[in-house]
C-alpha positions in Angstrom: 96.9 65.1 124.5 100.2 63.5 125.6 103.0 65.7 127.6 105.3 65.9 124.1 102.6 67.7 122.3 101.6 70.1 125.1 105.3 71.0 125.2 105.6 71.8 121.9 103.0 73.9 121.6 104.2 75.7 124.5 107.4 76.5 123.0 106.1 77.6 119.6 104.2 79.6 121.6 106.6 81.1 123.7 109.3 81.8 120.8 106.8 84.8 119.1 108.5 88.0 120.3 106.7 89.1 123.7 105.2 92.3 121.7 103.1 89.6 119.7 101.7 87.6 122.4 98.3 88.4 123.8 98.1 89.4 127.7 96.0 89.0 130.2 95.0 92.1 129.9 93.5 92.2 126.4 91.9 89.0 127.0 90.6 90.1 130.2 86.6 91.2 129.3 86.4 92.3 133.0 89.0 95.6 132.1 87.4 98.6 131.0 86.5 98.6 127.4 88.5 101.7 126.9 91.5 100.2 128.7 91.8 97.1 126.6 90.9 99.4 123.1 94.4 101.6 123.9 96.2 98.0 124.8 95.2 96.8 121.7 96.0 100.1 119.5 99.4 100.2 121.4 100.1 96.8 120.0 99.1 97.0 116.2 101.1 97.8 113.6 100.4 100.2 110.6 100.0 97.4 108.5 97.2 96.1 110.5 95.6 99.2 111.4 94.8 100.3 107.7 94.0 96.9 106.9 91.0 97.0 109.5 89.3 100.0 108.5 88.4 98.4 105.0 87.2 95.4 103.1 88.8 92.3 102.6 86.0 90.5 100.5 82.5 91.8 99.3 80.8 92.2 102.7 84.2 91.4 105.3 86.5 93.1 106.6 90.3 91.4 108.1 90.7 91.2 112.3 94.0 91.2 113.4 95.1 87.4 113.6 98.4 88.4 114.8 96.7 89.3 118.2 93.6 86.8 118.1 91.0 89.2 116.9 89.1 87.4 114.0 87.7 88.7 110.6 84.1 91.1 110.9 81.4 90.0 108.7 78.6 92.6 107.8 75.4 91.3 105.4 72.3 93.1 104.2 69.1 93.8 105.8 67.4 95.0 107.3 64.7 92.4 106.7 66.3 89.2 107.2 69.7 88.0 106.5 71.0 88.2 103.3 72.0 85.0 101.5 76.0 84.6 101.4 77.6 85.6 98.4 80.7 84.8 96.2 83.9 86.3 97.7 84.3 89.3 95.2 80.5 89.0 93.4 77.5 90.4 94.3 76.1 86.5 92.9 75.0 84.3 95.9 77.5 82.0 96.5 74.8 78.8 96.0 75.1 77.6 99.7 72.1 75.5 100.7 71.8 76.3 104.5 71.7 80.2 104.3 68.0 80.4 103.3 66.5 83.2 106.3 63.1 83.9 107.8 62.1 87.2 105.6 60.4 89.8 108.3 57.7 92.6 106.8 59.3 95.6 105.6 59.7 98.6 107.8 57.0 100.6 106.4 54.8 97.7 108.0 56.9 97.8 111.2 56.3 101.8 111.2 52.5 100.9 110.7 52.3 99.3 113.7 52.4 102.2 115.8 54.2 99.8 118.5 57.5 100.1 119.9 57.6 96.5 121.2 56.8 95.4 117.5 60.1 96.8 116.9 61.9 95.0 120.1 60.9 91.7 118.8 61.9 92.6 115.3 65.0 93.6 116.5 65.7 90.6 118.5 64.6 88.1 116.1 66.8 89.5 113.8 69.6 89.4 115.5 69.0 85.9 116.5 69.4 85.2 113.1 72.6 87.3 112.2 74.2 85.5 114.8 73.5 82.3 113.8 74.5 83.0 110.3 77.9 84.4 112.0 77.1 87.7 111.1 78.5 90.5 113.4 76.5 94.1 111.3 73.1 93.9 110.0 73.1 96.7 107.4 70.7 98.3 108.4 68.0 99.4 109.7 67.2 102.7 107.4 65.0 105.6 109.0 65.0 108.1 105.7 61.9 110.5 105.6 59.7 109.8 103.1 59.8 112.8 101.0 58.3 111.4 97.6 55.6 108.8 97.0 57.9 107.5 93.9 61.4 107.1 96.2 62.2 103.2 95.3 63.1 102.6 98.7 60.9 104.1 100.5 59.5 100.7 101.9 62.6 99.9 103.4 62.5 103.2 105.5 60.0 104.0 108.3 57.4 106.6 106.5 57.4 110.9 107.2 57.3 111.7 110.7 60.4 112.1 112.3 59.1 111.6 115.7 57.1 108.0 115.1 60.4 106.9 113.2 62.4 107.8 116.1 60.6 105.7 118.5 60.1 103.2 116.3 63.9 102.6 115.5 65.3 102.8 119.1 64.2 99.2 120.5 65.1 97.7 116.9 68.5 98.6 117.7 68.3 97.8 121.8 67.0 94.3 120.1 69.2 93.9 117.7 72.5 94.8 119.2 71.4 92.3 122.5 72.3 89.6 120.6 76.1 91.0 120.0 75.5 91.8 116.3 75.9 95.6 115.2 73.3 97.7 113.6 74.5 100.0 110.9 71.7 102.7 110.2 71.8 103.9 107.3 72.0 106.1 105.4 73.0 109.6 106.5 71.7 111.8 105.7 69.1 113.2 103.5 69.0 110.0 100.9 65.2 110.7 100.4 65.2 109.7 96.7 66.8 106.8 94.5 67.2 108.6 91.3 70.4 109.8 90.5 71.3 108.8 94.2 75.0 109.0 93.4 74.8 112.8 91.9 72.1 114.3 94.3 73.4 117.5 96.3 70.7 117.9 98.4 70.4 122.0 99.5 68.0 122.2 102.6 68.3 124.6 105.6 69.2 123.7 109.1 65.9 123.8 110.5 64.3 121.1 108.1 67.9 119.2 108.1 67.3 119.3 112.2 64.0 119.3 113.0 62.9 116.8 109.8 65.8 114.8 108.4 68.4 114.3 111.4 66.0 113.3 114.9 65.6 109.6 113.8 69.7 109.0 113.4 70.2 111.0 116.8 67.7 108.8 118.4 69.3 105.8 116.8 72.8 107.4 118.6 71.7 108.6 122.0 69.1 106.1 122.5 69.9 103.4 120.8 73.1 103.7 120.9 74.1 102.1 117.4 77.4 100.7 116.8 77.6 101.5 113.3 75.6 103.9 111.1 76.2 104.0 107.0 77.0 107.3 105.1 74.9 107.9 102.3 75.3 108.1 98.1 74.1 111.5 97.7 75.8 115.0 98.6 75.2 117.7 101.0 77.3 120.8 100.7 78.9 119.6 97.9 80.6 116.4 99.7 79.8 112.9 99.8 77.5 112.0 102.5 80.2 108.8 102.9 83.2 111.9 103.4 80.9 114.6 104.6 82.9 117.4 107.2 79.5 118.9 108.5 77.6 115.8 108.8 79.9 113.1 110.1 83.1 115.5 112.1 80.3 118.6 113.2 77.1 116.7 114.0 77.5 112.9 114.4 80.8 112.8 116.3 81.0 116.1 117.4 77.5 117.7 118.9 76.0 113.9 119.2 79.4 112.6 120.4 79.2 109.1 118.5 81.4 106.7 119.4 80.7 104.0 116.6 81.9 103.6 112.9 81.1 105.0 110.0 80.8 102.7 107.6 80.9 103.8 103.7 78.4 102.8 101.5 79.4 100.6 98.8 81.1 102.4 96.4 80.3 105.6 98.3 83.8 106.7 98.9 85.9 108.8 96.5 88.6 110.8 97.6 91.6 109.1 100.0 92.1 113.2 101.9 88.6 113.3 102.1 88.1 110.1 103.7 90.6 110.4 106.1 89.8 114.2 107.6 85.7 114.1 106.9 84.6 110.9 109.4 84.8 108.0 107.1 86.3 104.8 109.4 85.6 101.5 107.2 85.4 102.0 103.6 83.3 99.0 101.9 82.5 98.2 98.0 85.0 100.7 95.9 85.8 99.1 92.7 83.5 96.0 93.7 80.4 97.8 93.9 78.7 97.2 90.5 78.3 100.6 90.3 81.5 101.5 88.4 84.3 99.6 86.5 87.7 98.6 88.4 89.6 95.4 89.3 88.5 92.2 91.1 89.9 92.1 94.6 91.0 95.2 94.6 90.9 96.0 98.4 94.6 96.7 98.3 93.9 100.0 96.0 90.8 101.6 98.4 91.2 104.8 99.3 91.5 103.9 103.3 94.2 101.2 101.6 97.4 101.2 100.3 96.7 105.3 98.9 96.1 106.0 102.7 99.3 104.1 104.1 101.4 105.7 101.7 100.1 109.5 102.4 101.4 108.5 105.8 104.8 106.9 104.8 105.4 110.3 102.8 104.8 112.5 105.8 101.8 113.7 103.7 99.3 113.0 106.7 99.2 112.2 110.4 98.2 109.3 112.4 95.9 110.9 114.7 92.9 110.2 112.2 94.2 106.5 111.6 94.4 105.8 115.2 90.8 107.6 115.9 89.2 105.4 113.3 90.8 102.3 114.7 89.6 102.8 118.0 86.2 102.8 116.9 86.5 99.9 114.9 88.3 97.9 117.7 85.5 99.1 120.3 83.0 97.2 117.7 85.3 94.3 117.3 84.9 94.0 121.8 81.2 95.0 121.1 80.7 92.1 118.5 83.2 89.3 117.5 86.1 89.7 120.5 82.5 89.8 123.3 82.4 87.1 125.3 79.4 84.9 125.9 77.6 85.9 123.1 74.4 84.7 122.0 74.3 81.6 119.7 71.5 82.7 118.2 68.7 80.5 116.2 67.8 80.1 112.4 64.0 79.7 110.9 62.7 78.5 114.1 58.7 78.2 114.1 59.4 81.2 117.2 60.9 84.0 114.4 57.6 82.8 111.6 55.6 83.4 114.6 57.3 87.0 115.6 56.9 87.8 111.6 53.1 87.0 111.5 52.5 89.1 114.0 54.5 91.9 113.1 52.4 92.1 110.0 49.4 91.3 111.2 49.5 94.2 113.4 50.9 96.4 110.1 48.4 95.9 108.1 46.0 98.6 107.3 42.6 98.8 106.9 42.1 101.7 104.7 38.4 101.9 103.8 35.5 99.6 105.4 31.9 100.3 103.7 29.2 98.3 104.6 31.3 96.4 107.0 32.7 94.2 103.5 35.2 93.3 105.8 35.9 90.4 107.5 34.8 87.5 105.7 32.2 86.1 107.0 33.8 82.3 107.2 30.8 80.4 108.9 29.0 80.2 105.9 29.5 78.4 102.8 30.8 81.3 100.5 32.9 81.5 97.0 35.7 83.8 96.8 37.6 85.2 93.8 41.0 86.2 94.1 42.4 88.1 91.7 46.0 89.4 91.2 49.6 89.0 90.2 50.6 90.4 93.6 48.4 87.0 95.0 51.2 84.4 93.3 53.9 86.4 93.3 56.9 86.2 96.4 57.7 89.5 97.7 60.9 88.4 99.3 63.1 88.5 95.7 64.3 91.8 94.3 64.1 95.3 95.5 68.4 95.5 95.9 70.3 94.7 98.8 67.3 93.6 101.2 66.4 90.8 98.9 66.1 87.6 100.3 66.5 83.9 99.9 64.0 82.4 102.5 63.1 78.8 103.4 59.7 79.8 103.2 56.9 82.7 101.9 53.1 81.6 102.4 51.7 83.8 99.0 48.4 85.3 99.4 46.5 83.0 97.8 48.0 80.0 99.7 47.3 81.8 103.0 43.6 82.4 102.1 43.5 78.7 100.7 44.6 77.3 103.8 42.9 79.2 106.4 39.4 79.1 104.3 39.2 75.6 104.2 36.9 73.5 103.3 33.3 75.4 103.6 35.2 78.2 101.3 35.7 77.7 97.8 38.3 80.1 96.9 38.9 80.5 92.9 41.7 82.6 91.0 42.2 84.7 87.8 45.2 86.4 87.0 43.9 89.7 86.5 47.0 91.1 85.0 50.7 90.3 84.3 53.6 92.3 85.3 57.1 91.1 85.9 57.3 87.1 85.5 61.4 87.0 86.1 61.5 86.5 89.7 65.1 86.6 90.1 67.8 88.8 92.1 71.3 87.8 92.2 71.2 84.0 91.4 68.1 83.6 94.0 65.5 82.5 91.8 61.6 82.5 93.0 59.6 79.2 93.3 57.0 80.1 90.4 56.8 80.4 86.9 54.6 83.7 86.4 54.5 83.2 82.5 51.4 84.3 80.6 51.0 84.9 77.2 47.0 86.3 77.5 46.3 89.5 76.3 45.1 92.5 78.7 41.6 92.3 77.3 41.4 88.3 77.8 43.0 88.8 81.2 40.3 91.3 82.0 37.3 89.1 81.0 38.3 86.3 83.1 38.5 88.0 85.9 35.1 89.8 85.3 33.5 86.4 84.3 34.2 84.5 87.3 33.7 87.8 89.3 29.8 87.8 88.4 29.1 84.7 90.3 31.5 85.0 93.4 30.4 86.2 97.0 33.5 88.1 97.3 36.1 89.3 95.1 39.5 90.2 96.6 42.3 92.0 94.6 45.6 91.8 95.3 47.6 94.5 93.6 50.1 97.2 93.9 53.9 97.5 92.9 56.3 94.8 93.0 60.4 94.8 93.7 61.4 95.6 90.2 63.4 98.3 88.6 61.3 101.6 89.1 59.3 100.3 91.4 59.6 99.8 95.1 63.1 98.7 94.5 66.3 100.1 95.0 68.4 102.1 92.3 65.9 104.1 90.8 62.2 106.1 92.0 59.3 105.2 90.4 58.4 106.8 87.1 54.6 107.5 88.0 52.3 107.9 91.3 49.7 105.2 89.1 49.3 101.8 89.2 51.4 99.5 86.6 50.2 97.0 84.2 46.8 98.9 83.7 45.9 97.8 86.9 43.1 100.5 87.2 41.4 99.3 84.0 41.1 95.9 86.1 40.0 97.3 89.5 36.9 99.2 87.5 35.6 96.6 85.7 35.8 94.2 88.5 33.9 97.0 90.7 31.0 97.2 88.0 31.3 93.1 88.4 30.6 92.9 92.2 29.7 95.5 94.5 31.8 93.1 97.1 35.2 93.8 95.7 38.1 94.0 98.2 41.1 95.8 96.9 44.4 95.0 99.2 47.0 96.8 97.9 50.6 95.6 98.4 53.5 98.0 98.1 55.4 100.0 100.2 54.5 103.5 99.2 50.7 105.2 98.4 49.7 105.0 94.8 46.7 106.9 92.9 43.6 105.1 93.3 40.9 107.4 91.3 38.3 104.4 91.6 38.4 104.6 95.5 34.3 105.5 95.6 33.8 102.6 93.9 35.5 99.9 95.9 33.9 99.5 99.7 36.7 97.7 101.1 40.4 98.9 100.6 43.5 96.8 102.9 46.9 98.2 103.0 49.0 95.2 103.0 52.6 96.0 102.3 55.7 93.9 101.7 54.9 91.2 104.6 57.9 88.8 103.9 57.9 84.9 105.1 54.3 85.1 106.5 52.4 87.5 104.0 49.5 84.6 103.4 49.1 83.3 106.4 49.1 87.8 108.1 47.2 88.8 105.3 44.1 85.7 105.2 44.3 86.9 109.4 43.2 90.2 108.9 40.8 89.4 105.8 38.8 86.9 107.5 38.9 88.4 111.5 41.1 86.6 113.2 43.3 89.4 113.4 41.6 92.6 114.3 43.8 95.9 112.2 44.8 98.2 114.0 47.9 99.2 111.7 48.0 103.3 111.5 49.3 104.5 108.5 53.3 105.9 108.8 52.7 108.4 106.0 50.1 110.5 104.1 48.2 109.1 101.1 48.4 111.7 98.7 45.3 112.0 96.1 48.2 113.2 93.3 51.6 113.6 93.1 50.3 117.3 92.3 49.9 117.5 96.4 52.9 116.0 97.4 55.3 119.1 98.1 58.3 118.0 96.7 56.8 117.9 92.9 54.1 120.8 93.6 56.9 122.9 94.4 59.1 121.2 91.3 62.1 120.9 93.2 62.4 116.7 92.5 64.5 115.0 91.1 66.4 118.7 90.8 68.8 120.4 88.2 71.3 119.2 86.7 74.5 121.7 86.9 76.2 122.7 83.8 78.8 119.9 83.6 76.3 117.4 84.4 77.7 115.6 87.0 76.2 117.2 90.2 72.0 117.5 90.1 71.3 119.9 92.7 68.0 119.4 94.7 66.7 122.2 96.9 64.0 121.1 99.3 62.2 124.0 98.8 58.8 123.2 101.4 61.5 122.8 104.0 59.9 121.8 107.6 56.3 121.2 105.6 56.8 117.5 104.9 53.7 115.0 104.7 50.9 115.9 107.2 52.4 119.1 108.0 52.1 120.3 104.1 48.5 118.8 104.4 47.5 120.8 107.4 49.3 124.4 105.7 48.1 124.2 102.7 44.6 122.6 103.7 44.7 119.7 101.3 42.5 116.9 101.1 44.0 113.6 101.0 42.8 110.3 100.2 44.3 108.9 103.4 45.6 110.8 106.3 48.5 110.0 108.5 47.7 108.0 110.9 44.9 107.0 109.6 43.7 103.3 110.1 40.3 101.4 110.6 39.1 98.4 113.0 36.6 96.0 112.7 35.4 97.6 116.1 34.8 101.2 117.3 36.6 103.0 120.1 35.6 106.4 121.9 38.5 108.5 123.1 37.2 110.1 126.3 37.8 113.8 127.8 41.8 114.3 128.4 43.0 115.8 131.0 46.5 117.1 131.9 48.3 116.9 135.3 49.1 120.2 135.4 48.5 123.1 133.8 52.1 125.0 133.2 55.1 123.7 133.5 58.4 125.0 133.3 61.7 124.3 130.9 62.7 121.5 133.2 59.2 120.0 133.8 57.4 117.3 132.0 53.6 117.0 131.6 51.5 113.8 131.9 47.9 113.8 129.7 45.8 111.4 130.4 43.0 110.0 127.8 40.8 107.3 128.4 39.6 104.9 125.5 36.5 102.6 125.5 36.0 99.9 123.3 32.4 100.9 122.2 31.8 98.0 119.3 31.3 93.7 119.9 35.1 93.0 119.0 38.6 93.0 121.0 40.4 95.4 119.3 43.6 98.2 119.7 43.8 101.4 118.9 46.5 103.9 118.8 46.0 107.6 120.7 47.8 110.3 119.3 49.1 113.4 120.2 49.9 116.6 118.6 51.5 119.4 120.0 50.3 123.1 118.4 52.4 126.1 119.2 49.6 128.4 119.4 51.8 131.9 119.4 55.6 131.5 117.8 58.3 133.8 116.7 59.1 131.6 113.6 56.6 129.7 111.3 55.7 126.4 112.9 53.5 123.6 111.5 50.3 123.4 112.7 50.4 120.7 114.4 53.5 117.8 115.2 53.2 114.1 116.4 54.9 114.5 119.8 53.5 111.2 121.5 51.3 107.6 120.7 50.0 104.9 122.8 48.3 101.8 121.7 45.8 100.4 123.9 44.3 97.1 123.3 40.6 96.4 124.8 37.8 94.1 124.8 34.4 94.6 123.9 33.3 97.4 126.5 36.3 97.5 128.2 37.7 101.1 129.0 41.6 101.6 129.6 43.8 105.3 130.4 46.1 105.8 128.0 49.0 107.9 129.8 51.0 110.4 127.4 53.8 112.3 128.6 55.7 115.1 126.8 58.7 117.5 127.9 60.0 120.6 127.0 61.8 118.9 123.5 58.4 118.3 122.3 57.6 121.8 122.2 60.7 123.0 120.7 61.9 124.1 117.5 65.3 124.4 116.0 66.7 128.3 115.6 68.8 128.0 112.6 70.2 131.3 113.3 71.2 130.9 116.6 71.9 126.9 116.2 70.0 125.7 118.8 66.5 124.1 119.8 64.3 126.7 121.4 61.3 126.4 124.0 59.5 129.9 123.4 57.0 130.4 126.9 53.2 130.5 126.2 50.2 128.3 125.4 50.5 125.5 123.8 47.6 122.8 122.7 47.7 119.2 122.6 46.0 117.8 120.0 44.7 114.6 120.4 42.6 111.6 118.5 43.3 108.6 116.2 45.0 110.0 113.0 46.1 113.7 111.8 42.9 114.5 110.3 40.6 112.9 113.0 41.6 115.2 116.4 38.3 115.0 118.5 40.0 116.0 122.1 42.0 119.6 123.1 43.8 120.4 126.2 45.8 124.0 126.6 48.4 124.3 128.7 51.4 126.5 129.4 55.0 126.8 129.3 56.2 129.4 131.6 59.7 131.2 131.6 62.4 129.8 133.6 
């Protein structure tokens, strides 16, 4: 560059007023970040500072070019990276290079039972996001699962709030590494998809503390998330997106966040509201295809141009405007404004690999008779697989976490290819259910059509079952509308597309029928004594085939644990035994009120009260091994407030495979002042052995894991006595007790 041209840029430089220029100072990534958020809020104008706490385009927000801090760019998770879409449309824009690697679901993740499942998740993630030039991953979502028919239930990470907790932490330490936000979402109490925009949920503190809220405080003062998303539904009678006790008492004020809140889209509603009730970047009103308005309408959001003029008017104060901009700004230096950020990498063979294993250690294996499972592949053998759910990608549908990916092995392709030659491997259809394949312009790679009848479906299926060796159904739910999708709750605890009907008379055809059901939620299964072999198989993403053929055949030993209880009937399940879902609609019918009636007695903890059998517990999971847990012993036997204790358990692998198992650990309060559940997950360790091998599993509570919340005096309390810790390999399965005290301080 020759001297003229360097001079001339120096003087166009030098003639923007001094108050525009950027200093040393803000550029400076040494100063503290504090120090160069005020230097940078000093230096903004009003203009700018509303325009960075909302949307510029469908999933952007504007920087502040003026001082050299460039546009944010959120997109949907929290599964893989969302294709890009139009500017203003929820249609993909039709770019060829934003296909993603599409990890298992989080009710797969949660399955795992393994925090460093969730690192690698979190990292790989991120790797991708950052490639993409994506600074917030929406997501992930920790919800409790309160009802088997909640549509996105398999984006969530199952009942317990203690598993989810640990589960979610090094997903966001993973994540975040690579300079790209987490958002977790969405707070609080969004436990159901029906009527999500209407739902004022009524629950009392101790359920709201002790069930509903430990996961997003994990995900704040563990995890320490950069952004968390408000939810659709109401508590108290105000949006979750504009809610005074849940975002100004809780998050910011007894958690002390110092993140964003980020509406939903199309979850804001009132400018006053907004302003005073913890709402800092509002995203989707009038875009969100949820309710009519104008196209780029950013300009007219209620943290817009209504806000700005409040403040021209004298109607409001700054001190809220300059609050939320100093959160946003400390994500901007967190994310787009951080130097020596990650480049991160797109689809490399390292992320497929990080997926397959993921779901390889997910996947459940529910019910084993006659050791059906594995496949015995050293023999020449002919297997049937039957199944929509065999063909059909996963990765399309189910709202915002749908996917475009530049690959999905189907389950029939991954037992194809990893069978080979010695297997013959057939395929009947078995049943039809939803042949669109489609989700905002992405369009899935096969044509599902079929014009057959139930009945000639059905005899297919049963005729080539007759002469098979094994015959493996893949079933289960889909992503579409009432199903495990988002938007709505599914409209029945059964199986669609008279999926039953099939599994019966393929049982009566072979007595070596393998049902594997993918979904993301328990179903009803009342032919479960007639099927030996039963595989939990979830929503498994790029490398379903390849994760599921793994496990099926033995090259993959389970040991996925199950995140939830498997109910036997909805009839069971709290929420509708009790008839408080989906609520009651008020008299105006615009608010559905939904009191959560079983309050603290959620999943296993309803189970254990009310001494109901289940079909599957939580927890539960088989192995194609067998493990002894040994006598446990405790370091000490009382311990005060401000003392821990260690238990320590060992595990033998007592069958002829390498295998892992997962020790758990319930904590009984054996004498309280207020009604406790009978027993709580409090701590896990998963072990892996060979054949014979014994290892010590080392567990280690404190005085939070014997605590429970007083909701009169607003605090958690440690009452003094005996405890018990409950220990084994599922909720229903404890086989070792050690008693111990806690004694006043």
């Amino acid at each position: 560059m020759n001297k003229t041209i360097l001079t001339a840029i120096f003087v166009a430089f030098t003639a923007v007023p001094a108050s525009a220029q950027t200093p040393a100072v803000y550029l400076d990534d040494t100063k503290p970040m504090e120090e160069r958020v005020e230097d940078a809020l000093r230096r903004m104008t009003l203009d700018e500072k509303i325009a960075v706490i909302h949307a510029q385009s469908k999933f952007s927000s504007p920087g502040v070019a003026r001082l050299g801090i460039p546009e944010f760019w959120t997109d949907d998770g929290p599964h893989g990276v969302r294709p890009d879409v139009l500017w203003d449309e929820w249609m993909q824009a039709g770019q060829t290079n934003d296909s993603c690697v599409a990890f298992p679901a989080l009710t797969c993740l949660a399955a795992t039972w393994n925090p460093q499942m969730s690192l690698i998740y979190g990292v790989a993630l991120g790797e991708e996001a950052r490639y993409r030039r994506k600074d917030m991953i929406l997501g992930p979502g920790v919800n409790i699962l309160r009802t088997p028919l909640g549509g996105r239930n398999f984006e969530y990470l199952g009942e317990d709030p203690y598993l989810t907790s640990r589960m979610i932490v090094p997903y966001i330490i993973g994540l975040q590494s690579n300079g790209v936000a987490a958002c977790v979402k969405h707070f609080a109490l969004n436990n159901d998809e029906e009527y999500r925009n209407q739902v004022n949920v009524i629950v009392d503190d101790r359920a709201l503390y002790e069930i509903y809220l430990p996961a997003f405080k994990a995900a704040v003062t563990e995890g320490h998330t950069w952004g968390l998303m408000g939810g659709y539904n109401l508590y108290k009678d105000q949006h979750n997106c504009h809610n005074k006790y849940l975002l100004c008492d809780i998050l910011k004020g007894e958690w002390g966040y110092d993140g964003v809140v980020v509406s939903d889209w199309g979850g804001t509603h009132d400018t006053r509201q907004a302003v005073m009730h913890g709402l800092d970047m509002e995203f989707g009103t009038w875009t969100d295809g949820l309710s009519f308005g104008a196209s780029n309408a950013y300009d007219n959001y209620y943290l817009a141009r209504p806000y700005r003029d409040m403040i021209l008017k004298g109607e409001i104060g700054t001190e809220e405007l300059d609050d939320k901009v100093r959160r946003v700004l400390r994500l901007f230096y967190r994310t787009t404004m951080k130097r020596h950020r990650r480049l991160g990498s797109m689809n490399s063979e390292a992320h497929y690999a990080t997926a397959r294993r993921i779901a390889g250690e997910g996947i459940v294996l529910l019910k084993n008779e006659g050791r059906t499972l594995p496949l015995d592949t050293t023999k020449a053998l002919r297997v049937l697989v039957v199944g929509e759910n065999a063909i059909k990608m996963m990765t399309v549908g189910g709202g915002s976490s749908s996917l475009k990916v530049q690959r999905e092995t189907l389950p029939l392709e991954g037992m194809q290819q990893l069978l080979g030659d010695k297997i013959r491997v057939e395929y009947a259809r078995g049943y039809v259910g939803d042949t669109t394949g489609e989700y905002n312009g992405v369009v899935a790679k096969q044509n599902l059509y079929d014009t057959r009848t139930a009945d000639e479906l059905i005899a297919e299926a049963v005729e080539k079952a007759r002469t098979a060796d094994y015959v493996i159904l893949f079933g289960g739910l889909n992503k579409s509308d009432y199903q495990d999708a988002e938007g709505h709750d599914r409209k029945q605890y059964g199986l669609p597309y008279g999926q039953d009907r099939l599994v019966e008379a393929l049982a009566a055809a072979n007595r070596n029928l393998v049902y594997v059901n993918i979904s993301g939620n328990p179903v009803a299964m009342p032919w479960l004594d007639k099927v030996p072999a039963v595989v939990q198989g979830w929503f498994l993403g790029s490398t379903a085939g390849e994760a599921l053929a793994d496990v099926l055949t033995g090259r993959v030993n389970p040991s996925g644990k199950l995140p939830y209880t498997w109910w036997r009937s909805l009839d069971d399940v709290p929420a509708h035994k009790l008839d408080t879902y989906p609520g009651t609609w008020r008299e105006d019918k615009k608010i559905i009120d939904e009191e959560y009636k079983e309050g603290i007695f959620v999943g296993y903890r309803w189970a254990d009260r009310e001494k109901t059998k289940t079909l599957f517990a939580f927890g539960h999971g088989l192995s194609y091994t067998t493990f002894k847990i040994g006598k446990a012993t405790a370091d000490k036997a009382e311990l005060t407030a401000a003392d821990s204790i260690t238990f320590s358990v060992p595990v033998t692998n007592t069958g002829g495979k390498a295998g892992s198992e997962v020790v758990q650990l319930y904590i009984r309060d054996c004498k309280s002042s207020l009604v406790r559940p009978y027993k709580e997950l409090k701590a896990f360790g998963k072990v892996s052995l060979a054949p014979g091998e014994t290892k010590e599993v080392r567990l280690t509570i404190g005085r939070d894991a014997l605590s429970y919340f007083d909701d009169k005096a607003h605090e958690w309390v440690a009452e003094p006595g005996e405890f018990e810790a409950l220990i084994g390999n599922s909720s229903d399965n404890i086989t070792r007790k050690v008693k111990f005290t806690l004694i006043p301080e």
